[in-house]
C-alpha positions in Angstrom: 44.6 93.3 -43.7 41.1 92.8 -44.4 42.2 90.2 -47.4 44.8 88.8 -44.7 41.7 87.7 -42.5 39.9 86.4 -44.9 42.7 84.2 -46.6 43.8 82.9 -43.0 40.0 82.3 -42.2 39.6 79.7 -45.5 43.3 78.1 -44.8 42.1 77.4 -41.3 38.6 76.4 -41.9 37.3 72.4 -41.7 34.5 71.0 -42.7 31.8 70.5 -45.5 28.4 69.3 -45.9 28.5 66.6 -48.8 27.7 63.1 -49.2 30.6 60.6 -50.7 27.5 58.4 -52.3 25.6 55.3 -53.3 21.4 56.1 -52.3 19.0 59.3 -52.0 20.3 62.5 -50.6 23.2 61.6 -48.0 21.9 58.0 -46.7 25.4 55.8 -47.5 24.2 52.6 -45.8 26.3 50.1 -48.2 27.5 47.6 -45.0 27.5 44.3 -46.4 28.1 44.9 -49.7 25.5 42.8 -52.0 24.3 41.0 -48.2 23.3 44.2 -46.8 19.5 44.2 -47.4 16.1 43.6 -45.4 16.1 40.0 -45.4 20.1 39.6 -44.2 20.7 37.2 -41.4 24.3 39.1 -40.8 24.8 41.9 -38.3 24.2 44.7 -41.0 20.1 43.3 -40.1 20.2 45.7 -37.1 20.0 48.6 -39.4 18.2 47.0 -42.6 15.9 44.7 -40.6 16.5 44.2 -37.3 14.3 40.7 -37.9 17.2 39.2 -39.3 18.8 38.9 -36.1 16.2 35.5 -35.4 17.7 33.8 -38.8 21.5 33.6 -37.4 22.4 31.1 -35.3 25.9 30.9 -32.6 27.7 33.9 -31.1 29.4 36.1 -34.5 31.8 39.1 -34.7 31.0 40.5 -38.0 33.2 43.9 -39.0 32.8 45.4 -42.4 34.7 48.1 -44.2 33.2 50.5 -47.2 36.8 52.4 -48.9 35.3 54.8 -51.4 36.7 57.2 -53.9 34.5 60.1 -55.0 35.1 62.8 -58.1 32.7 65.8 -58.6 32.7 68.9 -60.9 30.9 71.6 -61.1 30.2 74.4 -63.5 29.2 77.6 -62.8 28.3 80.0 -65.5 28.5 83.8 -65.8 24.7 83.9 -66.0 24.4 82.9 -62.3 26.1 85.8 -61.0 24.0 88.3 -58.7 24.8 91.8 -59.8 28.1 92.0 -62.2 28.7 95.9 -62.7 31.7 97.5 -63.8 34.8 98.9 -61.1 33.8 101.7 -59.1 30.1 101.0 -58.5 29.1 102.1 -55.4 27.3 98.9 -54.0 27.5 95.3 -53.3 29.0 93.9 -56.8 31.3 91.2 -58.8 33.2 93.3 -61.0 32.9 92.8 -64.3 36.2 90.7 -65.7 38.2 89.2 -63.3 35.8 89.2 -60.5 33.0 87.0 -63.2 36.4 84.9 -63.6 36.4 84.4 -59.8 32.8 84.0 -59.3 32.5 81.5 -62.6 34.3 78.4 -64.0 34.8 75.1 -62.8 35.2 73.3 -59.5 36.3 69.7 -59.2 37.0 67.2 -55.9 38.4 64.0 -55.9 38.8 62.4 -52.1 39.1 58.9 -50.7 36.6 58.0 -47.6 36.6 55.1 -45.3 33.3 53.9 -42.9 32.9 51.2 -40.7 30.7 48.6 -39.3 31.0 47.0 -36.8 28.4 44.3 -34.8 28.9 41.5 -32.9 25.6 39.3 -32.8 24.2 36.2 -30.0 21.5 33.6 -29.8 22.3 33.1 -26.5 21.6 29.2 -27.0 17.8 30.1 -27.4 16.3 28.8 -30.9 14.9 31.8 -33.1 16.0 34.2 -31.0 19.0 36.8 -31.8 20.0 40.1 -30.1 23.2 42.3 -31.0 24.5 45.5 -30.3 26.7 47.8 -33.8 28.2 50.9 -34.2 28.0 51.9 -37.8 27.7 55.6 -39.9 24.6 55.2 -42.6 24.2 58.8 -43.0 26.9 61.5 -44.5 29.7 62.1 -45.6 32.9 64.3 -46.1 35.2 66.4 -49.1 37.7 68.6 -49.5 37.5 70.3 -52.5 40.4 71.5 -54.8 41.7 75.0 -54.8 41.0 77.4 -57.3 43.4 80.0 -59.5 45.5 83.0 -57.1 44.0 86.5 -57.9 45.5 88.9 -55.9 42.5 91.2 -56.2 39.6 88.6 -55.2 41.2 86.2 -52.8 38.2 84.0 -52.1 38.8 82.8 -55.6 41.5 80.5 -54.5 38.7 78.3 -53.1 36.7 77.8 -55.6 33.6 79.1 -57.5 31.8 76.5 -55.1 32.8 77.9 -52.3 29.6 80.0 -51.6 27.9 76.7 -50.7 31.2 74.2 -49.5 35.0 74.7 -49.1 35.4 71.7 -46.7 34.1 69.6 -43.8 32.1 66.7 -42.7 28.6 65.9 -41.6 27.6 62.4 -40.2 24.9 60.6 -38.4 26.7 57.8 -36.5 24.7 54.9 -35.0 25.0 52.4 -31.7 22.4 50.3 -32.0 21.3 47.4 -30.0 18.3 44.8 -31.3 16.8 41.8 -30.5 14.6 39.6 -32.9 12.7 36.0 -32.4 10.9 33.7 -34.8 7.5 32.8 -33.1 7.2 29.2 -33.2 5.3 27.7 -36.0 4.3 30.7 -37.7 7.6 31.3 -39.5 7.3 34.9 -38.8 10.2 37.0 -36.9 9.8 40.3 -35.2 12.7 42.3 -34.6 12.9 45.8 -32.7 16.6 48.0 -32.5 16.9 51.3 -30.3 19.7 53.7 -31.9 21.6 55.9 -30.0 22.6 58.6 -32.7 25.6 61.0 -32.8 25.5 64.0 -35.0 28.1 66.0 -36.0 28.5 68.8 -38.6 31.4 70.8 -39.1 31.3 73.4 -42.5 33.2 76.4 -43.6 31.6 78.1 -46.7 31.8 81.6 -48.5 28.8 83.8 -47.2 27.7 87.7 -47.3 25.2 88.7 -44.7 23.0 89.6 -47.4 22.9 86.0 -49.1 24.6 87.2 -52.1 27.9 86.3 -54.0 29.0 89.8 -54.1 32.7 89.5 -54.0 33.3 93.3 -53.6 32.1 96.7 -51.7 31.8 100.4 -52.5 35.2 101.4 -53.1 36.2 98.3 -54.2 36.7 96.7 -50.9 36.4 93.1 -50.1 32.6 91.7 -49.2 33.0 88.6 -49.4 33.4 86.7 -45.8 33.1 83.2 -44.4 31.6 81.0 -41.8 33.0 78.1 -39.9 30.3 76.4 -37.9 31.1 72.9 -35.7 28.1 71.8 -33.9 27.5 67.9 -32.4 24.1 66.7 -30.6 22.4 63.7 -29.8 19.4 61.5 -30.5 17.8 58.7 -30.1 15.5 56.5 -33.1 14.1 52.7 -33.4 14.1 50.5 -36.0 11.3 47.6 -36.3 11.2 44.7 -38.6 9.2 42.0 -40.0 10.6 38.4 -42.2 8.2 36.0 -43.0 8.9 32.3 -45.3 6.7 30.7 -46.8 9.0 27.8 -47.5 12.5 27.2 -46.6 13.8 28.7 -49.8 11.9 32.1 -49.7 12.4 35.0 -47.3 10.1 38.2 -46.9 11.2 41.2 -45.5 10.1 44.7 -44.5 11.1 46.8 -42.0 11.3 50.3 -40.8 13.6 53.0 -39.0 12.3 56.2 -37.7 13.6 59.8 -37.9 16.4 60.5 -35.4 14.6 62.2 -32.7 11.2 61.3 -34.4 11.3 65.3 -35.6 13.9 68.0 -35.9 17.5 67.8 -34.8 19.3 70.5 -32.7 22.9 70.6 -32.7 24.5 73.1 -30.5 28.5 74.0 -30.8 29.8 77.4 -32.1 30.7 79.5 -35.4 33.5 81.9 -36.4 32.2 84.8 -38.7 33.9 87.0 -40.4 32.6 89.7 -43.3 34.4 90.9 -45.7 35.4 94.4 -44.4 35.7 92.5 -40.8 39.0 93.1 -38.3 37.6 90.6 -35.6 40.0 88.4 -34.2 39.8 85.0 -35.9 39.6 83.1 -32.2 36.5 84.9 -31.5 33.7 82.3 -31.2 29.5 82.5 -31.4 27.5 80.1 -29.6 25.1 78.7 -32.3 22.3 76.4 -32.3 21.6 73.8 -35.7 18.6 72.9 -36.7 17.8 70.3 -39.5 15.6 67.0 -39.9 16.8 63.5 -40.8 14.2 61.3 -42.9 12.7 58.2 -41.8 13.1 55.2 -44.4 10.7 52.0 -45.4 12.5 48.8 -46.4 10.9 46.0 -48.5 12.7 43.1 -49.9 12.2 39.3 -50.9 15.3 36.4 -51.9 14.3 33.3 -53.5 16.5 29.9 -53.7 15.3 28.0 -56.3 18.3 25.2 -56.1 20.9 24.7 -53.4 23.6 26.9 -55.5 21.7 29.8 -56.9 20.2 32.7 -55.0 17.8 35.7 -56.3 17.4 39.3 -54.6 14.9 42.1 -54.7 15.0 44.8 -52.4 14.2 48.9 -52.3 13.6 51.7 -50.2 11.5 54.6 -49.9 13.2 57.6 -47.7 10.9 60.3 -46.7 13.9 63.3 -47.6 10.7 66.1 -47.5 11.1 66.3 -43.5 14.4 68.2 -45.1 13.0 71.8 -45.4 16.1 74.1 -44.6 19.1 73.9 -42.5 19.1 77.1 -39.8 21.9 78.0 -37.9 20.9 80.5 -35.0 22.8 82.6 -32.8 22.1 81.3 -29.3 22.9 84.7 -27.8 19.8 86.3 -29.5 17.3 85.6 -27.0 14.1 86.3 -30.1 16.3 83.7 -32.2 13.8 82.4 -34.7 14.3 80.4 -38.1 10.6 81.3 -39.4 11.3 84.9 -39.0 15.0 84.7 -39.7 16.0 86.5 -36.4 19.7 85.5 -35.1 20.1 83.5 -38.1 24.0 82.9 -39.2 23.2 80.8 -42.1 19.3 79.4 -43.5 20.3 76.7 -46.2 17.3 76.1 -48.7 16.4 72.5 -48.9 13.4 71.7 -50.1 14.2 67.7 -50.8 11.9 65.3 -52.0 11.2 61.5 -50.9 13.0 59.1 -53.1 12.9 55.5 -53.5 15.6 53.1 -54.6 16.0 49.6 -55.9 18.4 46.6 -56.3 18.5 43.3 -57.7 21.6 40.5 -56.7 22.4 37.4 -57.6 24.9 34.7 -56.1 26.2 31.9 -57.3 27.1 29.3 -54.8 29.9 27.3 -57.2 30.6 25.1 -53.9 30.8 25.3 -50.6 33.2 27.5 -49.6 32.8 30.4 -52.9 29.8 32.4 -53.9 30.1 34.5 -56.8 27.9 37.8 -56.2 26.3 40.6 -58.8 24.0 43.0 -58.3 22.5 46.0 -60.0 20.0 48.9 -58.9 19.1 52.7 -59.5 18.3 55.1 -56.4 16.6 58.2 -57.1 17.9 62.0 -56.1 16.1 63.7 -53.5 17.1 67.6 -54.1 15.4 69.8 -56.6 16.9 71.8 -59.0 16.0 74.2 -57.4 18.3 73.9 -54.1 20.5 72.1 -56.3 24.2 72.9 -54.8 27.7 71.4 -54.5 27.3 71.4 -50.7 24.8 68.1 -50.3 25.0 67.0 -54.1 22.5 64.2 -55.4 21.5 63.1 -58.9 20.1 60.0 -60.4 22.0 57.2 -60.1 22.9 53.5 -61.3 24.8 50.8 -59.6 26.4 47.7 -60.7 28.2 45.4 -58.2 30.7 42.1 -58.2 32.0 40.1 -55.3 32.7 37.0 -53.7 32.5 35.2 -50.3 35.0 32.5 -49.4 34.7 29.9 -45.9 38.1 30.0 -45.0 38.7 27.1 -42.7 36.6 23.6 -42.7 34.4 24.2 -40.3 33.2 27.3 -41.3 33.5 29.8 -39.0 35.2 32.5 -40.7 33.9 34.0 -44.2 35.5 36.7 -46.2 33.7 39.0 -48.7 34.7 41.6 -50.6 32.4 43.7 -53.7 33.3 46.8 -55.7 30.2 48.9 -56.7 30.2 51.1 -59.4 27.8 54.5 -58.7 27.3 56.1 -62.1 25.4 59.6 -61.4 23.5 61.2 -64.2 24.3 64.5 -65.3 22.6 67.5 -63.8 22.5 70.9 -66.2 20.7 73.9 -64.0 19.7 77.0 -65.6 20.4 80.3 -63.8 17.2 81.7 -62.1 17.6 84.9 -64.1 16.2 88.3 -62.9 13.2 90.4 -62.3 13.0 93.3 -64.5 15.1 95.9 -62.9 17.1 93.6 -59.9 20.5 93.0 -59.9 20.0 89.7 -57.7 18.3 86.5 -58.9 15.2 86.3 -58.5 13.4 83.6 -56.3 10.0 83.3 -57.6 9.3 79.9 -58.2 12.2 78.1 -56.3 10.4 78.1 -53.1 13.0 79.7 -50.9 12.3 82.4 -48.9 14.1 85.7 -49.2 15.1 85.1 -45.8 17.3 81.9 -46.9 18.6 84.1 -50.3 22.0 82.1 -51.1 23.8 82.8 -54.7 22.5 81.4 -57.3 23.8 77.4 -57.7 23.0 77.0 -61.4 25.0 74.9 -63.4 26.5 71.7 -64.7 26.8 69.0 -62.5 28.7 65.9 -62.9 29.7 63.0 -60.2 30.8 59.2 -60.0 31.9 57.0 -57.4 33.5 53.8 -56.6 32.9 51.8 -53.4 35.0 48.6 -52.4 33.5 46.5 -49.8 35.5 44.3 -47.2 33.4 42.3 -44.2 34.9 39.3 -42.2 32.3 37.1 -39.9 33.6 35.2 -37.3 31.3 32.4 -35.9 32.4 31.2 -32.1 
């Protein structure tokens, strides 16, 4: 029965936190494609530079597509196990044989994700002056990862040796934003300011034992090993701020700026289903839980250059202040001493520890008349998470980019374009050595990883490999 629960619990669970791709941590802003930077005169400026906004002229509908397909593996060695012992130990344990086999091996995803943008932009008949309002997702992502090999005896296996950290889910940051720019007369400077109204969601089922172990057994050989499905939403509001200046006509200078959502630390609220191991609660049974976590605030800088009438030059980066991320807490709002620091009502601390990371790209277009431009573009983005909170559930490496596209005017007057570029994310490979342990524990041992024993999760060593693919459709429509 006990096996029962837990089997129906994974079927039944939804949800994940993982990113599908393309910049530091879980930021997936790639709306409009190779024209989505901090000195674009295209809707996608309310988010990259709202200052952008006072470049464009006439009313525009602009809505952009990114379709991307994602693979991951991951590797998990014997070493990382907490405390393998031979059957009949009386204590929390992965048997030695086929409970290492369930609690070691491979993992692997491969998913498909859509995200939109959408943005419709105005002058309102006023020179240098542009306002528009955009509903977009920049931040998260979603995967379902494939199902592991049937063993009767250690039925969490069928999910995975990743499942301690992810089975499935979603987490997402979606924007509305509305933003206004205008170019002060003779001084070929524009300002532009956005407000965001941002919608978070999180929804995650992952394997978890109350003592932050991957114990898959009990005394007696019982099951230990549990789960948690969480689904939590909350609100917040962020600005964005922006600054292009030229020189000439042919050069454009851009930085801009968009805060944390909520300037500080997000709280979700929603509810969680638990169930341990040696549990006979009734799966509909439901805790009120609070979510805490913080989102970064991110720098833009970027400059394009026309040197002739059918050539163009990009630059463009971005530094994303990731070390705000220090742990995701989920509390249980019933406990009225609930506390993260002191771990009191906690359902789940996640170890985060990330790091700020900058990016960079480079673009070029080719204007071969004027109705087709030819677009590449290249770049690298740095990973934000450590090795030593290194896990499948909010994966991150390294990573190179490469990008081809085109735009095409499709009637004679110009007021529709067409793009369309395929990006190529190629993620370096990540090998993790297993924390190992202290003379005389059976659990890994923590020193030096800078989690605290209250936020003990198994031990995510490993190999680590990832790439992804990201096609790019946007359509403008000029009234």
């Amino acid at each position: 029965m006990k096996r029962t629960l837990l089997s129906i619990c994974v079927a039944g669970g939804a949800a994940l936190c993982a990113a599908d791709a393309a910049a530091s941590g879980i930021v997936v802003a790639r709306f409009g494609g190779e024209h989505g930077h901090p000195t674009t005169d295209n809707a996608t400026a309310m988010y990259y530079n709202p200052a952008g906004l006072a470049l464009g002229f006439g009313t525009r509908l602009y809505i952009d597509g990114n379709f991307a397909w994602r693979t991951v593996s991951y590797t998990r060695p014997a070493g990382a196990i907490d405390n393998v012992q031979a059957p009949g130990y009386e204590g929390g344990h992965t048997p030695d044989g086929g409970g290492v086999a369930a609690n070691s091996g491979e993992a692997t995803l491969a998913n498909v994700i859509a995200s939109p943008f959408i943005g419709v932009t105005t002058d309102f008949g006023i020179k240098g002056f542009g306002a528009g309002l955009s509903f977009y997702v920049p931040i998260g992502g979603q995967s379902t990862w494939d199902e592991g090999e049937d063993d009767a005896n250690f039925p969490g296996a069928k999910d995975g040796v990743q499942r301690w950290w992810v089975i499935e889910g979603t987490i997402r940051s979606a924007y509305l934003t509305g933003a206004a720019a205008y170019e002060i007369p003779d001084t070929r400077l524009s300002i532009g300011l956005s407000l965001n109204y941002v919608m978070h969601t999180v929804n995650t089922v992952r394997g978890r034992n109350t003592d932050g172990t991957d114990n898959t057994s009990n005394i007696n050989e019982t099951l230990q090993e549990g789960r948690t499905v969480v689904n939590v939403t909350g609100n917040d509001i962020s600005i964005g701020a922006g600054l292009i200046y030229r020189p000439t006509d042919n050069w454009w200078i851009g930085v801009s700026y968009q805060s944390q959502p909520g300037f500080g630390e997000n709280k979700l609220t929603g509810d969680a289903t638990i169930i341990t191991g040696n549990s006979t609660a009734d799966l509909g049974t439901k805790t009120p839980v609070e979510f805490f976590q913080s989102m970064p605030d991110i720098w833009r800088f970027g400059a394009r250059f026309r040197p002739t009438s059918n050539q163009e030059f990009r630059l463009f980066g971005d530094y994303t202040r990731w070390s705000v991320m220090k742990e995701q807490c989920i509390l249980n709002a019933n406990d009225p001493n609930r506390s993260c620091a002191a771990g009191v009502g906690d359902i789940g601390i996640i170890p985060r520890n990330w790091t700020n990371a900058f990016g960079v790209r480079a673009g070029y277009s080719r204007f071969v008349n004027d109705r087709f431009e030819f677009i590449v573009g290249a770049g690298f983005d740095q990973s934000a998470v450590p090795d030593e909170t290194m896990d499948p559930s909010l994966y991150d490496a390294n990573k190179f980019t490469g990008s081809v596209g085109a735009r095409f005017q499709l009637f004679d007057d110009k007021s529709m374009a067409l793009a369309t570029t395929y990006t190529q994310v190629v993620y370096l490979e990540r090998d993790i050595d297993p924390r190992g342990k202290a003379d005389g524990a059976i659990e890994s041992d923590l020193t030096g990883t800078g989690i605290r024993e209250e936020a003990r999760s198994p031990d995510s060593a490993g190999v680590y490999k990832s790439a992804v693919g990201v096609l790019n459709i946007n359509l403008e429509y000029m009234f």
